[in-house]
N, C-alpha and C positions, 0 to 999 in steps of 0.2 A: 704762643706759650704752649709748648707740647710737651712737659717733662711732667715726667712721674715720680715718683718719691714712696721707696718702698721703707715701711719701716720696720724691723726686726728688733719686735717686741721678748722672742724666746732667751732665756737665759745661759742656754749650751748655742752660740751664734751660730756653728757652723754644723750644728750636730747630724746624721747624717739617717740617723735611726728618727726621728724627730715627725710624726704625721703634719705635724704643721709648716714644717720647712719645707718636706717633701710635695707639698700641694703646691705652696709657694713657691719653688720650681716648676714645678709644670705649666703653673698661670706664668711665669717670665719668660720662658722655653718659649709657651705658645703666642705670647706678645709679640714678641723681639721678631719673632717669625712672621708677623703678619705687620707688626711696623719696624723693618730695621733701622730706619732711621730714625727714630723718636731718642729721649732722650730718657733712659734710669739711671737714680740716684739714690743708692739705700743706705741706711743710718743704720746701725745696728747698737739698739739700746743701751745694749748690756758692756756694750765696749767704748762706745765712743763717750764723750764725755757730757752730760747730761744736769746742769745744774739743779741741785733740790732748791727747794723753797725753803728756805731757810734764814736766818736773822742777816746773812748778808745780802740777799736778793731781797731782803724787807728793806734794808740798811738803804740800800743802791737805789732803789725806787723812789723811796722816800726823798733820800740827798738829793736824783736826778730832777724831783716834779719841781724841787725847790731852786733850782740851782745852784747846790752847795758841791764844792771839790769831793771825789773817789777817793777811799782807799786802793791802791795797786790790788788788792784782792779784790774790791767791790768793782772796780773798771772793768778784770777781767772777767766776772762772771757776767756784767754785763756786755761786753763784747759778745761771750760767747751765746747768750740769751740775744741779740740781737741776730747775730749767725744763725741761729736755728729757726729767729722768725722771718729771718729773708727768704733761707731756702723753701721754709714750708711755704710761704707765702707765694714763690714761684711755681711754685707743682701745680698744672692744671687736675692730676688726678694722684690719689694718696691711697696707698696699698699697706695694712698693715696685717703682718703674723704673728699672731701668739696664742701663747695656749690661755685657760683661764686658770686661775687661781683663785679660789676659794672663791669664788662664783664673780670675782671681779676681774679687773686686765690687771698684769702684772705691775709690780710699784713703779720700776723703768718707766713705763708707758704713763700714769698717773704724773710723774716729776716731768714728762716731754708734754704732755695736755697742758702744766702748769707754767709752760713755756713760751708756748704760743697761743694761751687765751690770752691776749693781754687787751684792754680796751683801746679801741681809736685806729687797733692795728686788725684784728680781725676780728670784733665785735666794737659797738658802740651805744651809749644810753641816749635818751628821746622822751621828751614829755609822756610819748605813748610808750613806753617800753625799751627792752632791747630792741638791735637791729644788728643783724650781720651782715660785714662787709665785704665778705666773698660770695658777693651772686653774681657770678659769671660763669656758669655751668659748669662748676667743679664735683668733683664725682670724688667719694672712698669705696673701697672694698676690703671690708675683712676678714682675713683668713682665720678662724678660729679652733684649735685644738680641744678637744674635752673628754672627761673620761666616762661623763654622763652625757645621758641625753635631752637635749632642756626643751624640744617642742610638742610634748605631749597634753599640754595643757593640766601640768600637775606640778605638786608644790616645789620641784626644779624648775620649771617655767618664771614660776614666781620669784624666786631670788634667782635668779639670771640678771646681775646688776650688769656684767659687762656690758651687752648689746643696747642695753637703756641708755649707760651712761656715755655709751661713746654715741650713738644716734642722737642724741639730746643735744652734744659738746657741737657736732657736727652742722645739722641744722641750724642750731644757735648761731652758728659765724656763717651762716648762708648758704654751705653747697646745696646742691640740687638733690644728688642723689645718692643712697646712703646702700650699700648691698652688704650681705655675710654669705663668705663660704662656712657651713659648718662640718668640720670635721671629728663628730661628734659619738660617744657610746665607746670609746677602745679600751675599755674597762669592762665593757659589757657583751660587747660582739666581737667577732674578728677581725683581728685588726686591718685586713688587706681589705677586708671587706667594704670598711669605713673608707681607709685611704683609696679605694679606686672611686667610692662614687662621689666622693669630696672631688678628687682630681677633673673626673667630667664635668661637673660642676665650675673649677675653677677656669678649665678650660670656656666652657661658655662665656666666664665672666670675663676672660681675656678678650675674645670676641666683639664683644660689645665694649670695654675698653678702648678695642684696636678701632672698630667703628668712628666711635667717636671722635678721637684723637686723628684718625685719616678720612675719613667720609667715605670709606669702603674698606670693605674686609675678602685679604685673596686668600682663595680656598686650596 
């Protein structure tokens, strides 16, 4: 299992001006280059089709635990709720971009979290607790856009719910290892400024990606 699963979390998919796409390219550029043969697979949020959580995915749940017959609407959302926990379930390593929003990940990203927590399938309960069932050395990295800068240890720090909540969601279903690019302050500083040292940055992360995925990285 070597495939990756990048997911594009930005609302403009293809945008081109975007610090967060732009990094996001450089960390694929610099992959692709050090494992050409691996496999990426990216999802882009904003376009592809994304089931919400909603009284038909309540609906569908509920009928399926029971064994009762689908609506043709309630089948297809879970068909395609199943499609999205196979793929994610296949990706040895999960690359997500986005910018943040009002100090959280965009709602896209929030309804694809609510897709593939599902119990039994990557997390499970235990007299002792949760347990998650992806520990087999699966790795995230995310790339994240801001227009502040949340590591000063000041009260942006403190409501920085993104980085909590996706390290938390992540953990919880077992990967190993959890990294952020941040691409952060382009409200405050320069923007090229931001974007080249995010880019070295995403660069290393690629590295170590590529690492692992092949068991050596060519220079």
């Amino acid at each position: 299992m070597n495939k990756m699963l990048v997911l594009n979390a930005h609302p403009d998919v293809e945008s081109t001006t975007s610090v967060t796409l732009n990094v996001l390219e450089s960390f694929l550029q610099r992959y692709r280059e050090l494992v050409p043969d691996g496999e990426v697979e990216q999802l882009n949020l904003y376009r592809d089709e994304i089931p919400l959580l909603d009284h038909v995915v309540l609906a569908a749940r509920s009928k399926s635990a029971a064994g009762q017959l689908l609506t043709p609407e309630e089948q297809a959302v879970t068909d395609r709720t199943n499609e999205l926990l196979r793929q994610f379930k296949e990706a040895k390593n999960i690359v997500i971009a986005m910018p943040m929003h009002n100090f959280n990940i965009p709602s896209k990203l929030k309804d694809y979290m609510d897709a593939i927590l599902i119990p039994r399938e990557t997390y499970t309960f235990t007299h002792s607790g949760s347990v998650g069932l992806l520990k087999d050395g699966r790795t995230v990295l995310v790339i994240q856009g801001s227009g502040s800068i949340y590591t000063n240890n000041d009260w942006y720090t403190e409501v920085e719910y993104s980085h909590r909540y996706l390290r938390s969601m992540f953990t919880f279903m077992g990967f190993d290892s959890y990294e952020i690019v941040r691409a952060q302050g382009n409200a405050v500083l320069p923007k090229e400024n931001v974007l080249e040292q995010a880019k070295q940055e995403a660069l290393q992360a690629a590295e170590r990606f590529a690492h692992r995925m092949s068991g050596s990285v060519t220079r």
